[in-house]
C-alpha positions in Angstrom: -68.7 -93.4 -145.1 -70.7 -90.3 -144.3 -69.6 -87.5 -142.2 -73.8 -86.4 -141.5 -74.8 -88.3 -138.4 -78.1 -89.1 -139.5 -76.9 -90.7 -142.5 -74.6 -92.6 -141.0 -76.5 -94.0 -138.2 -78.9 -95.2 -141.1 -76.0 -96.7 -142.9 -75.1 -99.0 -139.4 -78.9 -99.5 -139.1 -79.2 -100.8 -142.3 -76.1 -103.9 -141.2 -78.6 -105.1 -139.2 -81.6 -107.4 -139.5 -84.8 -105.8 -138.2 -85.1 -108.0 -135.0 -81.4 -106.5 -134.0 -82.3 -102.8 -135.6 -85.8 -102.4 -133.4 -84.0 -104.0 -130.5 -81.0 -101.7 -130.5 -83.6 -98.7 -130.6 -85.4 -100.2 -127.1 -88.4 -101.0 -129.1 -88.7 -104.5 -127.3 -92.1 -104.9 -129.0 -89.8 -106.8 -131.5 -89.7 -109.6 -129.3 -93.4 -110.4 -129.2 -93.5 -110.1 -133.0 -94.8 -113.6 -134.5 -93.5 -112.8 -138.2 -89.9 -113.4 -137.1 -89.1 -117.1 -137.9 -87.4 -119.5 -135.2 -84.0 -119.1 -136.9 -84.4 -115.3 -137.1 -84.8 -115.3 -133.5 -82.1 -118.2 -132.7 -79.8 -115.7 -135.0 -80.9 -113.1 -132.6 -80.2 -114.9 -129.4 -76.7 -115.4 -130.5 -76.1 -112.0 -131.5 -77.3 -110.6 -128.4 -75.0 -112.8 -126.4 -71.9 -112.3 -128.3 -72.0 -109.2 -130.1 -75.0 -106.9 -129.1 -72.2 -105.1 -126.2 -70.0 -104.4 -129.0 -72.3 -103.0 -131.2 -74.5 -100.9 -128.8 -71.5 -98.9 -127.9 -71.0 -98.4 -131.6 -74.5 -97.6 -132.2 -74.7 -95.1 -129.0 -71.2 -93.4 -130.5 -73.5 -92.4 -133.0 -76.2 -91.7 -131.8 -74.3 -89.1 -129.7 -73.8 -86.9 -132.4 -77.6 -86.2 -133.1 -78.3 -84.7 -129.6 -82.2 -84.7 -130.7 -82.0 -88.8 -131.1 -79.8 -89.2 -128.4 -81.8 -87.5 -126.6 -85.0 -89.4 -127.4 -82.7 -93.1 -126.8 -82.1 -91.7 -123.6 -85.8 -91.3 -122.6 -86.2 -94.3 -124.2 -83.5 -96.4 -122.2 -84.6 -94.9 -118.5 -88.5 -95.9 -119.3 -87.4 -99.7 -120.0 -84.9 -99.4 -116.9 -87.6 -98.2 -114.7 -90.1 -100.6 -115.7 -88.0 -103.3 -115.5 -86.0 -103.1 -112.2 -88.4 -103.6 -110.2 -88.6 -107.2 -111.9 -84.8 -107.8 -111.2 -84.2 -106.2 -108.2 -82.0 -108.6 -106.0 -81.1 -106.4 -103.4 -83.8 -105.9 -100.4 -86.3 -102.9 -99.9 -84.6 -100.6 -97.0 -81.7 -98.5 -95.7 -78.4 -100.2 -96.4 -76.1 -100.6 -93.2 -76.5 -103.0 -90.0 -80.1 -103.8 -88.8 -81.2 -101.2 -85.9 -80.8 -102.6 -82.8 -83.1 -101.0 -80.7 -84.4 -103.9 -79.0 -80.8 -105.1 -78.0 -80.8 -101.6 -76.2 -84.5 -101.9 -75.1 -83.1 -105.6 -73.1 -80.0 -104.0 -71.4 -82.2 -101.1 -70.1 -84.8 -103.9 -68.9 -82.1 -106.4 -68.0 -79.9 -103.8 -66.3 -82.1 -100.6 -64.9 -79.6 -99.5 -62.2 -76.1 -100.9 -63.2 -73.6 -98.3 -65.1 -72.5 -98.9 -68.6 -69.3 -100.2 -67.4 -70.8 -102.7 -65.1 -73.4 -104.0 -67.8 -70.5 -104.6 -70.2 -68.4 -106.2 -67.5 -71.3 -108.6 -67.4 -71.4 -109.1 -71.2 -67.7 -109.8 -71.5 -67.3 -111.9 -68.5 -66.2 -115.2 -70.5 -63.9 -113.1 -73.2 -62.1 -111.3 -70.0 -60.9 -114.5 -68.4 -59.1 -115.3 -72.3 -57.3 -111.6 -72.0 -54.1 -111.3 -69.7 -53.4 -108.4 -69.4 -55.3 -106.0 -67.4 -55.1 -102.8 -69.5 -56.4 -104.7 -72.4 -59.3 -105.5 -70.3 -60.0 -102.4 -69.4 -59.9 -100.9 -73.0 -62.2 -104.1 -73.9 -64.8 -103.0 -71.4 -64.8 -99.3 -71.7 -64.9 -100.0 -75.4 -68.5 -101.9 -74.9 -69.9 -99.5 -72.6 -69.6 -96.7 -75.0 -71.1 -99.3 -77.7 -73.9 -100.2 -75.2 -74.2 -96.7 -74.4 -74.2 -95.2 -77.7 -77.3 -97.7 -78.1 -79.2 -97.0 -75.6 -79.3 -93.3 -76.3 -79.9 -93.8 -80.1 -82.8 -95.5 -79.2 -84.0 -93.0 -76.7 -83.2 -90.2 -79.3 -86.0 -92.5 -81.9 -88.3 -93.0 -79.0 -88.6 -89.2 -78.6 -88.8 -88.1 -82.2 
């Protein structure tokens, strides 16, 4: 084998029928081509599925050598990935992280307009008190959810303000 890149990229290249060789490359325009015949592209769909992992990394090995075609496979690869994740996007539009809860704090101000943190959790925790023995445990549980309902309710205040 060939120690010039360019040569030997062409000599891995040349392995390969044209379907695989244009699809490699990220010129998908192979797959709307009508010449290929059904077995062409049955041979392809097998390939793709068993071997096409193997033989990218080989391919992009090479291809690192030329920094001028690496380059362009690069641009290349980030077109088709930005045109094409917005087709296979599973995860949902937004922030990551817990819904905001604004209108949980928006209630306990509403529900609760004069009671302390401390007595609003008190309420909240009423039936899971009677379950804990003993005391100091209770009291960690409820201060514990008035700093949670506090935190809340100023969070929400701080939004409301900006």
């Amino acid at each position: 084998m060939s120690t010039n890149p360019e040569k030997v990229l062409e000599e891995s290249l040349a392995t390969l029928p044209a379907l695989m060789q244009s699809f490699l490359q990220y010129d998908w325009s192979c797959l709307n081509d009508p010449s290929f015949s059904q077995k062409e592209v049955l041979e392809f769909c097998k390939w793709l599925q068993d071997k096409e992992p193997a033989v990218r990394q080989e391919y992009e090995r090479i291809l690192k050598r030329n920094r001028a075609k690496w380059n362009e496979y690069c641009r290349r690869a980030k077109q088709i990935e930005e045109s094409t994740a917005p087709l296979f996007r599973t995860a949902p539009k937004g922030q990551p992280g817990a819904p905001r809860k604004e209108r949980e704090a928006k209630e306990y101000a509403a529900l609760h307009p004069s009671k302390s943190y401390r007595q609003i959790a008190k309420e909240e925790l009423k039936e899971e008190l009677q379950a804990v023995p003993d005391d100091e445990a209770k009291k960690l549980l409820i201060h514990k959810e008035g700093e949670r309902i506090r935190g809340l309710v100023r969070r929400s205040r701080r939004r409301k303000n900006t």
